[in-house]
C-alpha positions as CSV (number, residue, x, y, z in Angstrom):
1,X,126.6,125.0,129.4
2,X,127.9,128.0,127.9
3,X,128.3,127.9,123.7
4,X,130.3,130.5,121.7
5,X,126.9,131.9,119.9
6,X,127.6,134.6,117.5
7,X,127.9,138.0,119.0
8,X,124.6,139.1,116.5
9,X,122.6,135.8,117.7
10,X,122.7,136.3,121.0
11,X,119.3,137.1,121.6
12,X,118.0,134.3,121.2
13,X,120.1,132.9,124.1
14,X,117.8,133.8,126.0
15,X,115.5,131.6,124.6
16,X,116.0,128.0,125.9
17,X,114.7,124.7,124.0
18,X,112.4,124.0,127.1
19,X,110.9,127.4,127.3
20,X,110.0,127.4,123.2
21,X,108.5,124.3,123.9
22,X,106.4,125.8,127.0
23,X,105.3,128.8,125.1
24,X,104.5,127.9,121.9
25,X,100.3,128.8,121.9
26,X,101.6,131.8,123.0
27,X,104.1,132.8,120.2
28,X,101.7,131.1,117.8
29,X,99.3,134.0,119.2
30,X,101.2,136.7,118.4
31,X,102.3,134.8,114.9
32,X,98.8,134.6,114.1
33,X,98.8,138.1,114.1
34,X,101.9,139.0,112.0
35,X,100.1,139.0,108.7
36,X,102.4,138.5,106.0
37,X,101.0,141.2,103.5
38,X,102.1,142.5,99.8
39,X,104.7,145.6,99.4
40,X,105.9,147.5,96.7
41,X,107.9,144.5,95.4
42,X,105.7,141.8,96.3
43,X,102.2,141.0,96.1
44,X,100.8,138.3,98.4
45,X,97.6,136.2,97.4
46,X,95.8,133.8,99.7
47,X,94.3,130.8,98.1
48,X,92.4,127.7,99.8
49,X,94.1,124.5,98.9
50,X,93.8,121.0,99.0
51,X,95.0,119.2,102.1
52,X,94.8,115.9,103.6
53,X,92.3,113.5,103.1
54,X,90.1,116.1,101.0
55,X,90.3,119.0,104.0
56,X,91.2,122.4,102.7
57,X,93.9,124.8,104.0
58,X,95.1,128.1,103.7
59,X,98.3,128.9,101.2
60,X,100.0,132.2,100.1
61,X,101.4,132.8,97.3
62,X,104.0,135.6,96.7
63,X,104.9,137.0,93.9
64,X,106.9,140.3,91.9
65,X,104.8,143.3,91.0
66,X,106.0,142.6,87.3
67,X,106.8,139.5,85.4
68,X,106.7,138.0,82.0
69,X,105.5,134.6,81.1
70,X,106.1,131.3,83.4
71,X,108.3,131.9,86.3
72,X,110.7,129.1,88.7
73,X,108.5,128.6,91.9
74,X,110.1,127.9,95.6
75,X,107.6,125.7,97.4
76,X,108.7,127.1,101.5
77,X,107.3,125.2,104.0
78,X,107.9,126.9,107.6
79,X,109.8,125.2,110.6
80,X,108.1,125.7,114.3
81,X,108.7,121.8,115.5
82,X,105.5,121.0,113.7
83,X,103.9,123.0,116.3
84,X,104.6,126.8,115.5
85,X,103.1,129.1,112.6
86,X,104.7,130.5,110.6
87,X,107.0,134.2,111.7
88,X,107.8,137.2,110.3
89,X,111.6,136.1,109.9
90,X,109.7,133.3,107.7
91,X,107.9,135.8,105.5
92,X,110.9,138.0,105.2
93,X,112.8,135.0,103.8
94,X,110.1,134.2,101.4
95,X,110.1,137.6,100.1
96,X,114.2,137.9,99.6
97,X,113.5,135.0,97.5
98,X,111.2,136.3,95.7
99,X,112.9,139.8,94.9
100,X,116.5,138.1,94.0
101,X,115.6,135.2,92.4
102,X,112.6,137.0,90.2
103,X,110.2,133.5,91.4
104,X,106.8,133.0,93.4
105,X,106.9,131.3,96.5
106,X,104.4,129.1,97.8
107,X,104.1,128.7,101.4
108,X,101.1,126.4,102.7
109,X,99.7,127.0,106.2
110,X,99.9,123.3,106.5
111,X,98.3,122.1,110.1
112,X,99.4,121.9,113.4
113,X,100.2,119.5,116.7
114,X,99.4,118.8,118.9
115,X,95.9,118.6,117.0
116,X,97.5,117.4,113.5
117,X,100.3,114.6,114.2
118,X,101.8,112.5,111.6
119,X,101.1,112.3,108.3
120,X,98.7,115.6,108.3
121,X,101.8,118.6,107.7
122,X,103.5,116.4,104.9
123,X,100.2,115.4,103.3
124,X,99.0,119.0,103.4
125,X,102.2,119.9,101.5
126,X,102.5,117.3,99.3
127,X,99.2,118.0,98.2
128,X,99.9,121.6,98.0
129,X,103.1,120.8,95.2
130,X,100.7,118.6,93.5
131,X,98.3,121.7,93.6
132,X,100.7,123.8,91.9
133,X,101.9,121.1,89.1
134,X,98.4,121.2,88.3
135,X,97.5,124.5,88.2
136,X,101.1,125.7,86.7
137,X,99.7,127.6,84.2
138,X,97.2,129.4,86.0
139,X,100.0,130.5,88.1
140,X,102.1,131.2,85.8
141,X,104.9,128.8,87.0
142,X,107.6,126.9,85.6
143,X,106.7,123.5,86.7
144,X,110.3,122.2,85.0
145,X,112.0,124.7,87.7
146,X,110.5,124.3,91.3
147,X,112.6,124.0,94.3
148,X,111.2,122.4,98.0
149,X,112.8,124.8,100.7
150,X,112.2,124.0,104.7
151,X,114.1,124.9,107.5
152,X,113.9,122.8,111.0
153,X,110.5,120.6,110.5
154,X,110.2,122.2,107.4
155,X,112.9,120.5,106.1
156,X,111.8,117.5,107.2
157,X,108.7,118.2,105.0
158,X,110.9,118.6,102.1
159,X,112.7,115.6,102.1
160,X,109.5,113.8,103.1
161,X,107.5,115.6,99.7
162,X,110.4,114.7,97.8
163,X,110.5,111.0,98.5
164,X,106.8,110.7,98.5
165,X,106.5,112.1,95.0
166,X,109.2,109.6,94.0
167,X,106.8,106.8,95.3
168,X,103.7,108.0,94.2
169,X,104.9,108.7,90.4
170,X,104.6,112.5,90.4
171,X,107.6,115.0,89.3
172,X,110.4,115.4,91.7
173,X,111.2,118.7,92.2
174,X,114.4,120.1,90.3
175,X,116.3,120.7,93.5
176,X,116.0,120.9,97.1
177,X,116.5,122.7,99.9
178,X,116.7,122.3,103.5
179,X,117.9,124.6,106.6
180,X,119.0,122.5,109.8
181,X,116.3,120.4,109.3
182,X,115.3,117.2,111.6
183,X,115.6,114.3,109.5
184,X,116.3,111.3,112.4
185,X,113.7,110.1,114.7
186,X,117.2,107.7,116.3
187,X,118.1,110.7,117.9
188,X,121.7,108.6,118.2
189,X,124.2,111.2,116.8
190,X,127.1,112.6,118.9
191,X,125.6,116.3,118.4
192,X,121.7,115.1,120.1
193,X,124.0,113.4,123.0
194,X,125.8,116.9,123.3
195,X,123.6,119.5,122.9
196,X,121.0,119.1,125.4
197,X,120.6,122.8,126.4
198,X,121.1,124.7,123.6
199,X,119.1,128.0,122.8
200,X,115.7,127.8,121.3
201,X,115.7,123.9,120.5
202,X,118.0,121.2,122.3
203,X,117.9,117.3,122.1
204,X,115.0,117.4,124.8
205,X,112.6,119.6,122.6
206,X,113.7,116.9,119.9
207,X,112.6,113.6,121.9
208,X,109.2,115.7,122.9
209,X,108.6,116.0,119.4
210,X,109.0,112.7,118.4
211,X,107.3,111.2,121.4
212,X,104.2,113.9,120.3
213,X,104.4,113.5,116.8
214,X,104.5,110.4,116.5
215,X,102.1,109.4,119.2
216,X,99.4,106.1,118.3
217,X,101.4,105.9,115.2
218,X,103.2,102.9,114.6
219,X,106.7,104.6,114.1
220,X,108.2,101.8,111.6
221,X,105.8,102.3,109.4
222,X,106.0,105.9,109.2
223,X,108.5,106.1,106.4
224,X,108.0,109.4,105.3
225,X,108.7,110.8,109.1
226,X,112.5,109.8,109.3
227,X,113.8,110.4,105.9
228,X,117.4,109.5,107.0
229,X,116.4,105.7,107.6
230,X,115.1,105.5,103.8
231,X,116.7,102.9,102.0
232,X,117.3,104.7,98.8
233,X,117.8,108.3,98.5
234,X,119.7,108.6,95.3
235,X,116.5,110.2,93.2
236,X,116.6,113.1,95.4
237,X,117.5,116.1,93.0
238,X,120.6,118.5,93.6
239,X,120.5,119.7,96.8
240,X,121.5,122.5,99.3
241,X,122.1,122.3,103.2
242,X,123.1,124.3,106.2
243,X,123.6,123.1,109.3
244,X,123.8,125.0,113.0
245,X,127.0,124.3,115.1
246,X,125.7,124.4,117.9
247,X,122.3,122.6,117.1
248,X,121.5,119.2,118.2
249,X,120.4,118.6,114.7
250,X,124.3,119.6,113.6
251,X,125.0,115.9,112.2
252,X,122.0,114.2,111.2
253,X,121.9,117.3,108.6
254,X,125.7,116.9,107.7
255,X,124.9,113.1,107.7
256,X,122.4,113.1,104.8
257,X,124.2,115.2,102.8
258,X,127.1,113.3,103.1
259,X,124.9,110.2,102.1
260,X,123.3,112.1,99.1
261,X,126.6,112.8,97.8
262,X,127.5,109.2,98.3
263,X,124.6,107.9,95.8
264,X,125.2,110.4,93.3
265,X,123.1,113.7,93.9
266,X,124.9,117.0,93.8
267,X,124.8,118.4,97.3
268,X,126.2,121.9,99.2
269,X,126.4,121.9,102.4
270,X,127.7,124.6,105.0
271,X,127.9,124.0,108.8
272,X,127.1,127.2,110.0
273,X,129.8,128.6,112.3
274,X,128.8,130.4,115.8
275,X,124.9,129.1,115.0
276,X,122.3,127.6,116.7
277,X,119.1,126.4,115.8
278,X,116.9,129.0,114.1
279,X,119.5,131.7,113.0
280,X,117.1,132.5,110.7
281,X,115.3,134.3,112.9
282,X,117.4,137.3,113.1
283,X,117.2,138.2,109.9
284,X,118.9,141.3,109.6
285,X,122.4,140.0,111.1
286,X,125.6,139.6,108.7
287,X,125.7,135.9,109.4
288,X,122.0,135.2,108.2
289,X,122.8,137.7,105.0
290,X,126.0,135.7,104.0
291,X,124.0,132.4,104.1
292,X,121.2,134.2,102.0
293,X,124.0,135.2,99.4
294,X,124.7,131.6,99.1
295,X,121.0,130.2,99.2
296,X,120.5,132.9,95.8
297,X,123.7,132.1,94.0
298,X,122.6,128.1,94.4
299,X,119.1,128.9,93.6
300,X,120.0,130.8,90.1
301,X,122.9,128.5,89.4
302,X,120.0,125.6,89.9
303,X,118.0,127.5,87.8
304,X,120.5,128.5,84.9
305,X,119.2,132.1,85.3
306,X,121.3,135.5,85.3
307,X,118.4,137.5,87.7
308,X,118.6,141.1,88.3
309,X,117.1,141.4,92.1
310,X,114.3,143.5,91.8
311,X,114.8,147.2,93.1
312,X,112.9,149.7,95.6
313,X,112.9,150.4,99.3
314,X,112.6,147.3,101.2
315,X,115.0,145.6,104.3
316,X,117.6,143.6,102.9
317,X,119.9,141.0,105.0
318,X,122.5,143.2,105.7
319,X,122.7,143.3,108.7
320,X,121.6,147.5,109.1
């Protein structure tokens, strides 16, 4: 089926769910090579961090060239279906952040399937917030102002940190942030029926992940996995989504933020006109800069902070 894909995404119609799902060691090939690396606006430090059951993992930490005191922190954990390093769309995000907002952002290399299935990626991140509420100062971070950001499995992550800190006693993040993330192992919404051949991820990439990530698990006891079918959701803090319109993941992402705002939490949300899954990836079109524009205003209204974007040569999302 043909979709009406913005003009500027249409590269990555040529990308179908099935063949993402093929390729994947060999994107994560050329990902691995794609170093994200410091500029003349941001510096970039690697640090080994706790993970999982006492393992250790990689995390970066970017960062302006200048600051004073304690700065807000954007914890960004990556999307890839659970099964995709980080890209350089990802680190170009992370660094826009960084440069308007005037924070660091974390972003763990948490690990991977199909070796790594459930609960590895959320405990590795988890473990990663708890590693910078601990070691705040040494960062110089402002652990009252720290945001979870994901997009696609990474927002799953997000919602999954959140809710596990809630259990576990810890702080909950001051707000949250997700990008068409998968939230719903049901896989029973009218938008999964529909859009079964959409470009780069489609309801069949969807049931292949659940079936892999979730595989010798018992799935009803996985309760950080499916953070739709949580009984109470109402601690979450204010949050932010977007959803793709032509995405599979379309209404379990309008869905939960219709339910946040039902118990209370202050939510935006914008369905994404002309999108599919992974917009982000063309980072330099018009539609990815206007949702940018919003991401910063919500971030610095969160925040309660009037930030002057830091200046200098660098590529900005606008869409030149």
């Amino acid at each position: 089926m043909k979709y009406d894909i913005d003009r500027e995404l249409k590269s990555l119609s040529i990308y179908s769910g099935s063949m993402v799902g093929r390729l994947y060691p060999l994107l994560n090939a050329g990902y691995k090579l794609n170093q994200c690396r410091s500029d003349e606006m941001v510096t970039v430090k690697k640090y080994i961090t706790p993970g999982y059951k006492g393992s250790k993992i990689a995390t970066l930490v970017m960062e302006p060239k200048q600051y004073d005191g304690r700065i807000p922190c954007i914890l960004f954990f990556h999307g890839g279906g659970f099964l995709m390093r980080a890209s350089n769309a990802h680190y170009e995000v992370a660094k826009w952040y960084v440069r308007q907002s005037n924070c660091k952002v974390v972003m763990p290399d948490y690990r991977l399937m199909p070796a790594y299935k459930y609960p590895v990626a959320i405990a590795d991140c988890y473990n990663t917030y708890l590693w910078v509420l601990k070691h705040a100062g040494d960062l110089s971070v402002d652990k009252e102002r720290i945001i979870l950001t994901g997009d696609s499995a990474g927002g799953n992550i997000a919602g999954a940190v959140t809710a596990m800190s809630k259990d576990k006693g810890d702080p909950i993040p001051k707000g949250l942030m997700m990008i068409y993330p998968v939230l719903d192992k049901r896989m029973k919404t009218e938008s999964m029926k529909r859009f079964t051949d959409t470009p780069i991820w489609d309801s069949r990439c969807t049931k292949l992940f659940w079936d892999m990530y979730l595989k010798d698990v018992d799935a009803d006891r996985a309760k950080y996995a499916s953070i739709s079918e949580a009984k109470d959701i109402s601690f979450f803090p204010d949050t932010y989504v977007e959803a793709a319109e032509f995405d599979c993941l379309h209404d379990e992402g309008i869905a939960f933020a219709k339910r946040l705002q039902s118990e209370g939490v202050a939510v935006e949300v914008h369905d994404i006109k002309g999108a599919c899954h992974g917009y982000e990836a063309v980072w330099k079109s018009n539609l990815v800069a206007t949702c940018m524009q919003r991401r910063i205003r919500w971030i610095n209204n969160l925040w309660e902070t009037n930030v002057t974007p830091i200046q200098g040569r660098s590529k900005s999302f606008n869409g030149r």
